[in-house]
TORSEVEX-983392 format. One line per field, with one value per residue (C-alpha): z, y, x; residue number from 1. Coordinates in steps of 0.1 Angstrom, whole numbers. Each point is the difference from the previous one (the first is absolute). Layout:
<sites>
w: Z:...
v: Y:...
u: X:...
resi: NUM:...
</sites>
This chain:
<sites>
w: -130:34:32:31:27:38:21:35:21:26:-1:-18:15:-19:9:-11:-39:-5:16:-29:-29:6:5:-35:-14:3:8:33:-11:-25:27:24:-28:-2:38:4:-19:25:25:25:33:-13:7:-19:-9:-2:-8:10:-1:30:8:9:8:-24:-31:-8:-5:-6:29:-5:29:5:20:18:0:30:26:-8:-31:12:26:-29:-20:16:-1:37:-12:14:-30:-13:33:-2:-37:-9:-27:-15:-27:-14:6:-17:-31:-3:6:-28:-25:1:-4:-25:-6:-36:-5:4:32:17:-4:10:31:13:-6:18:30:4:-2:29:16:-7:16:30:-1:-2:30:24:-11:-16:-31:-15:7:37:3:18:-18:14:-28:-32:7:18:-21:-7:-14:-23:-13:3:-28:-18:-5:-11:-26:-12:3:-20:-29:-1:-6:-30:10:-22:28:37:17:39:19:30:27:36:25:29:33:38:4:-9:22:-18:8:8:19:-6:-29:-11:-32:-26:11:-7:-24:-16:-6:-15:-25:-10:-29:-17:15:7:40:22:31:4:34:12:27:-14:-25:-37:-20:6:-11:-21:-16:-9:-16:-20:-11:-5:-21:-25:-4:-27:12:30:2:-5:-19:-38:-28:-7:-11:33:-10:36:36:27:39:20:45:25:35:20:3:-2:17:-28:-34:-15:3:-39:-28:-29:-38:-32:-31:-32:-33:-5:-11:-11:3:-15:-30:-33:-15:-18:-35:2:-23:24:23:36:7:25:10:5:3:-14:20:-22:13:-15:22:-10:33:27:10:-23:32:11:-30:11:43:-20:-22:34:18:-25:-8:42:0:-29:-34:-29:-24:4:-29:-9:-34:-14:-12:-18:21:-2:-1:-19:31:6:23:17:-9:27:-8:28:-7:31:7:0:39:5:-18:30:19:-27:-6:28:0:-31:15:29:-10:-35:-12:-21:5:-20:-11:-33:4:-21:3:-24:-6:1:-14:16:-11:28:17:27:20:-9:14:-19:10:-19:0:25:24:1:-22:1:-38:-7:-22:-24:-16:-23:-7:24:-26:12:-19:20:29:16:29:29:2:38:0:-28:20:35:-22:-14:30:17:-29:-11:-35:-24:5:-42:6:28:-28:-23:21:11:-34:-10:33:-9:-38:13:27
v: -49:-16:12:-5:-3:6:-10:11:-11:-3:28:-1:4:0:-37:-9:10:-12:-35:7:8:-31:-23:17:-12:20:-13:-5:-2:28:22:-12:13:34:5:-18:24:29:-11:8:-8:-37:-8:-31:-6:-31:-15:-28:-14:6:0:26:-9:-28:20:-13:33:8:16:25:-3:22:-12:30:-2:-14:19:-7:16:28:2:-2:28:25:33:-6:20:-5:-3:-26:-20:-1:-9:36:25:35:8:6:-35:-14:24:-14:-37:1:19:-31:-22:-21:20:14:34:13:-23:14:36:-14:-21:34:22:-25:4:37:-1:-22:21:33:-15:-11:36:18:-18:10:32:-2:4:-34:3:-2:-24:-33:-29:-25:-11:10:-15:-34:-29:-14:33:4:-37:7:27:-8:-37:14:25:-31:-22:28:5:-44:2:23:11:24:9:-7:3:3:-12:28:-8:-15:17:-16:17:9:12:-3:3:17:12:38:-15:-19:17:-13:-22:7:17:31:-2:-30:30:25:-28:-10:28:-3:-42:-7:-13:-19:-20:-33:-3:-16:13:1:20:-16:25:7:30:-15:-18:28:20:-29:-1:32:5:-25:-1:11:0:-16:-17:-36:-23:9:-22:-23:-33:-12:-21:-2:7:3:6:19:-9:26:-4:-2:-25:15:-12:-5:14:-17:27:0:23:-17:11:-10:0:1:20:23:-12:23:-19:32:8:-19:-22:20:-6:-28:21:34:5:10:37:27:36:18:29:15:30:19:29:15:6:15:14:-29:-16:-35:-22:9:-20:-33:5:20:-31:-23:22:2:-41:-5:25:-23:12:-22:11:29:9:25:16:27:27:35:29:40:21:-28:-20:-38:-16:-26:-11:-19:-27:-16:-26:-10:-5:30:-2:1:37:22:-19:-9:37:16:-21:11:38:-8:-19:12:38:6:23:-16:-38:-3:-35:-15:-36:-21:-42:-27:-31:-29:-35:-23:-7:-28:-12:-33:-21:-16:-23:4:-16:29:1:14:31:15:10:32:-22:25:-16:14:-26:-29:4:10:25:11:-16:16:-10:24:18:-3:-39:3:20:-21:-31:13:17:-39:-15:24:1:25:14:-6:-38:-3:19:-28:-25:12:6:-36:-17:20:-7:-39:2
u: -106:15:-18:6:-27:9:-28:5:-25:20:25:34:38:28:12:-37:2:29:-12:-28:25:16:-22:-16:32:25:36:17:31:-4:-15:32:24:-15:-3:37:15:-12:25:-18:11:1:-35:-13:-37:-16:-37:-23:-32:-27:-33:-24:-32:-3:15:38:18:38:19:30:27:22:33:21:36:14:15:34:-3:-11:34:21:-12:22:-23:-15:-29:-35:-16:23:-2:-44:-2:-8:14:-7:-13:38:9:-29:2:38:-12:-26:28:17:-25:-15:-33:-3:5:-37:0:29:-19:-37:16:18:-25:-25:25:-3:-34:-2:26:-16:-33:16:17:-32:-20:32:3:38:15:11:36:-10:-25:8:-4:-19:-20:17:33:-8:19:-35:-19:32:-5:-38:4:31:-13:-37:13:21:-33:-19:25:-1:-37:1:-39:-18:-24:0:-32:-2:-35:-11:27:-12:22:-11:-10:10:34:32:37:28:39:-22:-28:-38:-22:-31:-2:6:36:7:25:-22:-27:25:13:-33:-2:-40:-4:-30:1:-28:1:-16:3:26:20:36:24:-9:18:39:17:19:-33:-17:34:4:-37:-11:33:-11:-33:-16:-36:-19:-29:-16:18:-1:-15:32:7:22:34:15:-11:22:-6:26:0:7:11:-33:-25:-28:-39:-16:14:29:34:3:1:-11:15:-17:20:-19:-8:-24:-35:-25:-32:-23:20:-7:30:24:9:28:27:-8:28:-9:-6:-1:2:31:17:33:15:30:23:33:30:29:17:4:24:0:9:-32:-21:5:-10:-30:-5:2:-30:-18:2:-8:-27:-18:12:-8:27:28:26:19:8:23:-15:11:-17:-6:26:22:6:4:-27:-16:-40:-16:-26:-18:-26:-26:-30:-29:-3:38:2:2:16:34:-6:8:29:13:-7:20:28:6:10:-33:-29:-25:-14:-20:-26:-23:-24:4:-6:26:0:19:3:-4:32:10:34:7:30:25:23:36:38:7:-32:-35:-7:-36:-11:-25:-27:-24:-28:-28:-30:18:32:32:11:32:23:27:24:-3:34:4:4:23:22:-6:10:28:11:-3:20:24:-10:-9:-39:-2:12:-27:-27:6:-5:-27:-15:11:-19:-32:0:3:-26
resi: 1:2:3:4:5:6:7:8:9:10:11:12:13:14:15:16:17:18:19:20:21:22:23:24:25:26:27:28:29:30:31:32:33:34:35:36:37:38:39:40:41:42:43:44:45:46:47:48:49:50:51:52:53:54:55:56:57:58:59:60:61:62:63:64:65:66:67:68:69:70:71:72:73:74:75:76:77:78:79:80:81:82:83:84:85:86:87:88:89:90:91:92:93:94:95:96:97:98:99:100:101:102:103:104:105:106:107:108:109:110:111:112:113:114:115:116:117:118:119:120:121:122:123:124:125:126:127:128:129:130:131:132:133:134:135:136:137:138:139:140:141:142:143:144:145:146:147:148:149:150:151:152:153:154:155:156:157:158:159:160:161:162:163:164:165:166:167:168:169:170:171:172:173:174:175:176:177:178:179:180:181:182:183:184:185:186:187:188:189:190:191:192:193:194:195:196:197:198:199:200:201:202:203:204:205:206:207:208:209:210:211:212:213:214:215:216:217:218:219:220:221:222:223:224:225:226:227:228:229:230:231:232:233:234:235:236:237:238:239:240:241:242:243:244:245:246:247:248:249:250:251:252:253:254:255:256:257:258:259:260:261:262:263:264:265:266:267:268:269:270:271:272:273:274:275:276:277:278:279:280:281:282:283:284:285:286:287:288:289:290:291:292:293:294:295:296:297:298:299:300:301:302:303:304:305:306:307:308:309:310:311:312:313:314:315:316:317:318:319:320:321:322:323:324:325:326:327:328:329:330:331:332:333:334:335:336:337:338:339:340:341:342:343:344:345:346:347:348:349:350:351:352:353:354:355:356:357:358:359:360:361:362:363:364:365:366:367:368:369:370:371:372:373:374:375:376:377:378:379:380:381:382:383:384:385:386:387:388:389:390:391:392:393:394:395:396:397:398:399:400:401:402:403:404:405:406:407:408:409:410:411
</sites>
């Protein structure tokens, strides 16, 4: 099982984890592609290496458009001329993008949660509120690029340490609040928050969206064998605390549990929700299918099914974990046409599974390795960079298979 450990000792901002991610490993010019494809105001994004405090980190940079872009884009609005855009013109940005299916859902949905806290603090409904903070160019790379980051990473689990938020106060467009912010505090969800001391903002908006979206527990760092480390540099220099958050990639290592049997697949808990639908509207199933994916759903099919009364249905099978029940529940209540959700607990057993890059005729293509007792027992090329390489070469996505195949058979 991959986890991923963020430690924030000394806050978190959106710039920050993804200065993490990537020094963890994950591509910059993968990460450029996805957030290229937003077209965005043509904002690029950059990295480099600093130092904090001693600690080399990775720092994000995100470079504006210049102005004469901006006088050449013909709508004269405000929010076009400040970098800033609505909640429409993001939802239409991250549509076209590259983000799987699942991440196009999780990203916008992550957006009106931002927006519907920053609508809640001012007292307006979330058509009204003004922007500041949910449509800057670098929040919408903040996001965008971390739901990318997050999909990269494949993690089982993320666990978050307690957050440090910092002290004192804090200047915003609507005037200075104490720290944490306010709409830092309405984001935070059941985080667990503390304040070392120092007299600054630690913990962005968009930081704790982005954490307290993902992870699946918090605490102290759990027992793992650590593969990677990387350190992620924010803006300030601070006294005497290097301005890092610090990831740990690694799998899962329970040091209490006795060795399992070598032929025993892994196992765990989970449950299966089921419904029947046979009056909605079947372009509904696959945004249902999206939420319910974003919202942490381990499996969702569809299957056609006779029901009472001689009529032609729909069943529903939703695979998550036990603690994701209610809440891909009342999802299904309010998106879908049923009135009731049948669930049971059950185990699963999973072989152990791994991304493993292969280098083919045509480019890069990440395989889905399953192994039982260190053997591999199946490897498949992952669909999406089939299609991005044959989309680059202009070749059939069976001819890019093969290759693919043949360059991991010759390994």
């Amino acid at each position: 099982m991959r986890i991923l450990y963020f430690d924030c000792f000394a806050g978190a901002a959106g710039d920050m984890i993804l200065g993490a991610l990537l020094d963890a490993g994950l591509p910059l010019d993968e990460l450029k592609h996805a957030l290229g494809s937003l077209a965005v105001d043509g904002a690029e994004v950059s990295a480099d290496r600093v130092i904090k405090k001693g600690v080399a980190a990775t720092k994000l940079r995100v470079h504006p458009p210049s102005p004469a872009s901006h006088a050449h884009a013909g709508s004269g609005e405000a929010s076009e001329a400040h970098g800033h855009h609505s909640l429409k013109e993001i939802e239409a940005a991250i549509s076209r993008s590259s983000l799987s299916t699942a991440g196009k859902a999780k990203a916008i949905a992550m957006f009106h949660r931002l927006g519907s806290a920053e609508a809640a603090i001012h007292g307006m409904t979330i058509e009204e509120v003004h922007l500041h903070e949910v449509g800057a160019i670098d929040s919408v790379i903040d996001i965008v690029g971390a739901v990318f980051a997050m999909e990269w990473f494949r993690a089982d689990r993320i666990v978050v340490s307690p957050l440090n938020v910092g002290g004192g106060m804090v200047r915003s467009a609507h005037g200075i609040f104490p720290v944490p912010a306010p709409a830092t505090v309405a984001l935070l969800k059941d985080a667990p928050i503390y304040s070392s001391g120092i007299q600054s903002e630690l913990l962005t908006p968009t930081g704790a969206l982005i954490l307290s979206e993902y992870a699946s527990s918090y605490g102290p760092v759990p027992a793992m064998r650590v593969q990677k480390v990387g350190y992620g540099a924010g803006d300030r220099e601070l006294a005497d605390t290097p301005n890092v958050v610090r990831v740990l990639v690694g799998e899962a290592e329970d040091l209490k549990a006795k060795a399992p049997s070598p032929q025993a697949p892994k196992h765990h808990n989970v449950v299966v929700l089921e419904c029947e639908i046979d009056d909605m509207n079947p372009q509904i199933f696959g945004p249902l299918m999206d939420g319910l994916y974003a919202a942490g759903a381990l499996e969702v099919f569809y299957s056609s099914v006779q029901m009472k009364k001689n009529r032609p249905g729909t069943l529903m099978t939703i695979v998550a974990r036990p603690d994701h029940r209610e809440k891909l529940t009342a999802i299904v209540f309010r998106e879908s046409t049923t009135i009731g959700v049948r669930y049971q607990e059950m185990l699963r057993d999973c072989l152990e599974r791994e991304m493993v890059t292969v280098g083919t005729a045509v480019g890069p293509v990440r395989f889905k390795v399953a192994r039982q007792d260190g053997q591999v027992v199946n490897a498949h090329p992952e669909f999406d960079d089939l299609a991005k390489r044959a989309t680059e070469r202009g070749i059939p996505i069976k001819e890019v298979q093969a290759l693919a195949q043949k360059a991991w058979l010759e390994r």
